[in-house]
N, C-alpha and C positions, 0 to 999 in steps of 0.2 A: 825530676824525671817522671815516666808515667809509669805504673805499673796495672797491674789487673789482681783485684779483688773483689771476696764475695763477703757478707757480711751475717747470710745464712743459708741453710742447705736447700739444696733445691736442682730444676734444671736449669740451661745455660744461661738460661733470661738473667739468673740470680748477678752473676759477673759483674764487674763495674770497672773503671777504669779511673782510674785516680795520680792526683799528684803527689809524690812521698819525696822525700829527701835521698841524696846517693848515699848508699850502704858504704860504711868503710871495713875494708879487709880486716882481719883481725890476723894474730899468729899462724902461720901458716898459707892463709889464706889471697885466693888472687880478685880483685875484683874486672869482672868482665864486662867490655860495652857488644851487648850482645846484638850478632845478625840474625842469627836463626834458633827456634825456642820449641822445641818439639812437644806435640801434645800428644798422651797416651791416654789406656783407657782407663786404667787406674786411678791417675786425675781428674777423669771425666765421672768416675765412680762416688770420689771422694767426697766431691765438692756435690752430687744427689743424695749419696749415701751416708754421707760421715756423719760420727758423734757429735762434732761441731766443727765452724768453718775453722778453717786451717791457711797457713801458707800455701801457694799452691809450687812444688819443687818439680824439678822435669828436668830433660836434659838440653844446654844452650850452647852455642858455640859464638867464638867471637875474637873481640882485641883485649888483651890483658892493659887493662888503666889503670891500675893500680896493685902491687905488692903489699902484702903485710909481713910482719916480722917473724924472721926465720925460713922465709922461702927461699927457696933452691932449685935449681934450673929452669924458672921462666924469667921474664923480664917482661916491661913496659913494652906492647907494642908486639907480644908474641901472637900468633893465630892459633887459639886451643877448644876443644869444647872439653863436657866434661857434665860430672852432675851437681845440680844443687838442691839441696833440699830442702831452701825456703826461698821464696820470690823468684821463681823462676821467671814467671811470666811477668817479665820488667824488661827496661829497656838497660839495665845494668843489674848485673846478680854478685854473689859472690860465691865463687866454688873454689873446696879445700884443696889444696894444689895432690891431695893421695888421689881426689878424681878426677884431675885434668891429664890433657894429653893434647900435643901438637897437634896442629892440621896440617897436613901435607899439601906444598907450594898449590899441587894440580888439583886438588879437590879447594870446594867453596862449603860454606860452612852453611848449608843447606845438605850438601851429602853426608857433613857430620854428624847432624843429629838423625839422621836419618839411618846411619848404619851403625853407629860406637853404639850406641845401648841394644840396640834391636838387635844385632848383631851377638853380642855378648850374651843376651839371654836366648834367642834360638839357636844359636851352636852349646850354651851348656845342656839346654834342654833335651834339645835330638842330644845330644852326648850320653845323656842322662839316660835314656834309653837303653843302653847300652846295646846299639845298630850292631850287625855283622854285616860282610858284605853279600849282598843278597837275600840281605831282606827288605820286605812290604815294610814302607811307612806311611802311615798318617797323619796330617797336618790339620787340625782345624786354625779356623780362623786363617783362612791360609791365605784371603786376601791382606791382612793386617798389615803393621810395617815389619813384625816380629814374625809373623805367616809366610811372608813371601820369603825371607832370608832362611826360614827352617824349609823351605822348601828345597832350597837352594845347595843346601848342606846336604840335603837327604839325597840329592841327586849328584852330590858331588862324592859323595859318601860310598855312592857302590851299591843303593840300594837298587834292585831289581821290579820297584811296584811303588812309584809314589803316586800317592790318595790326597786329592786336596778335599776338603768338607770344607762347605760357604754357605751363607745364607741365603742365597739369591741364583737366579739361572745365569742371569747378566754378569756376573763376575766369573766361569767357564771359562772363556776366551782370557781371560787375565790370568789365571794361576796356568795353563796349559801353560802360556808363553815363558812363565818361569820353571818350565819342567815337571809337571804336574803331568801323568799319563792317564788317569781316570777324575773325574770330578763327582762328589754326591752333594745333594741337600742334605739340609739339616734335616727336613721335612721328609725323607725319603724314607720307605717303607725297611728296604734293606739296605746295608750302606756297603753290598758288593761282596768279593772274596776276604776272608779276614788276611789283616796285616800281623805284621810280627810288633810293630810302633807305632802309637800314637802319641803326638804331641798335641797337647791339648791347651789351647788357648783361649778357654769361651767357660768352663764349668758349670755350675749351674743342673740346666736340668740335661743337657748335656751330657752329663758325665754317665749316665746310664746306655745309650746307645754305642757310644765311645769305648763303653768296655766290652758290649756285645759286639763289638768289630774285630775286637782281640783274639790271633792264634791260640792254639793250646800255648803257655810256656809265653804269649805277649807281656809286654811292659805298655802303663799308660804315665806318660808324665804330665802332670800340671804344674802348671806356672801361672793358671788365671786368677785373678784377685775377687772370680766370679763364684767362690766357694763352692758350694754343692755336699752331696753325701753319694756314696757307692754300696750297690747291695755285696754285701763280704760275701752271698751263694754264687755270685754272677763270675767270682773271682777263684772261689772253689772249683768249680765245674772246670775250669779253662787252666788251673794252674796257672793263672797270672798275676802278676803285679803293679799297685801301682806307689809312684815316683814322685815324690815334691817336690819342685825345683825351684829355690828364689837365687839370683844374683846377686844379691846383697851380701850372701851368707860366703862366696868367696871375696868379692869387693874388701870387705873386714875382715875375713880370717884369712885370706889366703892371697895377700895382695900383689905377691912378683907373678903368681899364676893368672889374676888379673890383668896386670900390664902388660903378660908375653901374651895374651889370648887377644890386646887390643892392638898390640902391632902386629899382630898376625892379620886379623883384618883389616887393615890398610894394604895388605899384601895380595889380599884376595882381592881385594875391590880393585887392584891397580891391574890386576891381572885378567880384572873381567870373570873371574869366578864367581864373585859374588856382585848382581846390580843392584843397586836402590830403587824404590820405586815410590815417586812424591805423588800423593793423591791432588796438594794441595797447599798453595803460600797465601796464608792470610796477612793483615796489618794485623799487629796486636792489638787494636782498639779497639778489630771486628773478634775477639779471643770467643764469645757466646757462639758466634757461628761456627767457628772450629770446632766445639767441643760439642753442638748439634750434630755435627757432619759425623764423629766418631762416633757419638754414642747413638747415630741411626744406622752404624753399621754401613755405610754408603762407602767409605773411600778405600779407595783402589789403592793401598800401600800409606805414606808415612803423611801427617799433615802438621803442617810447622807455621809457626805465626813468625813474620818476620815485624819488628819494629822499626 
């Protein structure tokens, strides 16, 4: 089978595409012949940023081709995505049947990877916040694949003032259409009236204007893998706080809360509450371009390498 690896850190030039042998399931686990294979920026980070190179893991959807020992409720031939957290970008992965989950007959496994993780972590986030109804939110990164679904939420939510913040003036017309009622640059002198929430998906140097957007009494939450630091005066002044948020930390501790929060969004997407928004289907052999595309900040919602 092919997969995609890199053999050191770097940008997307580094990727290669190689022949490997099919992975066999182990305990538990399902092996998937995957259609769609979502790239994040996390992985786009890793693989310039990291200690050293790595698997590259992500989330895939596909056909169940094989069972390992002790699994329960899929079979050969189910339609599941799910996450894995090594080889994802292959043309067969293996993910532990605690992170899988059907796909639903009317959705294709393009909408999968598109909404099951981005989903999960911009409704924990905005969650995180803890909204009322009627209050200002902010979204950065609000074109992302995680940006536009926190947009989605905040507007679904009862807030009275959703703020997308983007990089670009061209991306405007994109967040309005998912309910976005003001738009700022990053670049922007003031980033408007303060909100009561930020979700923040960018960190970095970021995180200082981010909090100067904050009400007296705002919450900021991060979820970017883009670190940064916060002046503790900026937070005195304002009475605010801010929020860490990872998915992982319910995915393992807290996993029936996990499952109910992913069949819920199948509920929303079926309902049109929540849309996906694909930037972009690559071949997985073009994986370098995909991961150009994210880490310039260019695409308009989710980009998925199909193999």
């Amino acid at each position: 089978m092919r997969r995609v690896r890199y053999e050191t850190t770097g940008g997307p030039e580094v990727l290669f595409v190689e022949e490997a042998p099919v992975p066999a399931p182990g305990p538990g686990e399902l092996l998937v012949r995957n259609e769609a294979i979502g790239v994040t920026l996390p992985a786009v980070r890793r693989v310039r940023e990291g200690a050293e190179p790595g698997p590259l893991g992500g989330e895939v959807a596909g056909i169940v081709a094989g069972v390992g020992e002790g699994v329960t409720g899929f079979s050969v031939g189910d339609r599941v995505t799910g996450l894995c957290f090594a080889h994802a970008y292959a043309e067969l992965s293996v993910v532990h049947q605690t992170m899988a989950s059907r796909v639903p007959d009317r959705a294709t496994a393009v909408d999968a990877v598109a909404l099951v993780r981005s989903g999960l972590v911009a409704r924990g986030a905005y969650e995180a916040g803890r909204p009322r109804p009627g209050d200002a939110v902010m979204v950065t990164a609000a074109a992302s694949a995680v940006g536009t679904l926190a947009l989605q939420y905040a507007r679904a939510g009862g807030a009275s003032r959703v703020v997308a913040a983007v990089g670009s003036a061209e991306k405007a017309e994109f967040v309005r259409s998912l309910g976005a009622d003001e738009v700022v640059l990053y670049g922007d002198e003031s980033w408007g009236d303060p909100v009561d929430v930020v979700v923040d998906g960018v960190g970095g140097e970021l995180l200082g204007p981010a909090v100067r957007a904050l009400a007296p009494g705002g919450r900021l939450v991060a979820f970017s893998s883009g670190g940064g630091t916060i002046d503790a005066y900026e937070l005195l002044v304002r009475g605010a706080s801010v929020i860490g948020f990872q998915m992982a930390a319910i995915a393992r501790g807290e996993p029936e809360v996990y499952a109910r929060r992913r069949d819920e969004l199948w509920e929303l997407h079926r309902d049109r509450t929540l849309r996906t928004r694909v930037a972009a289907e690559i071949p997985l052999a073009e994986a370098a371009r995909a991961h150009e595309l994210v880490e310039s900040r260019r695409n308009l919602g989710k980009v998925v390498l199909v193999p």
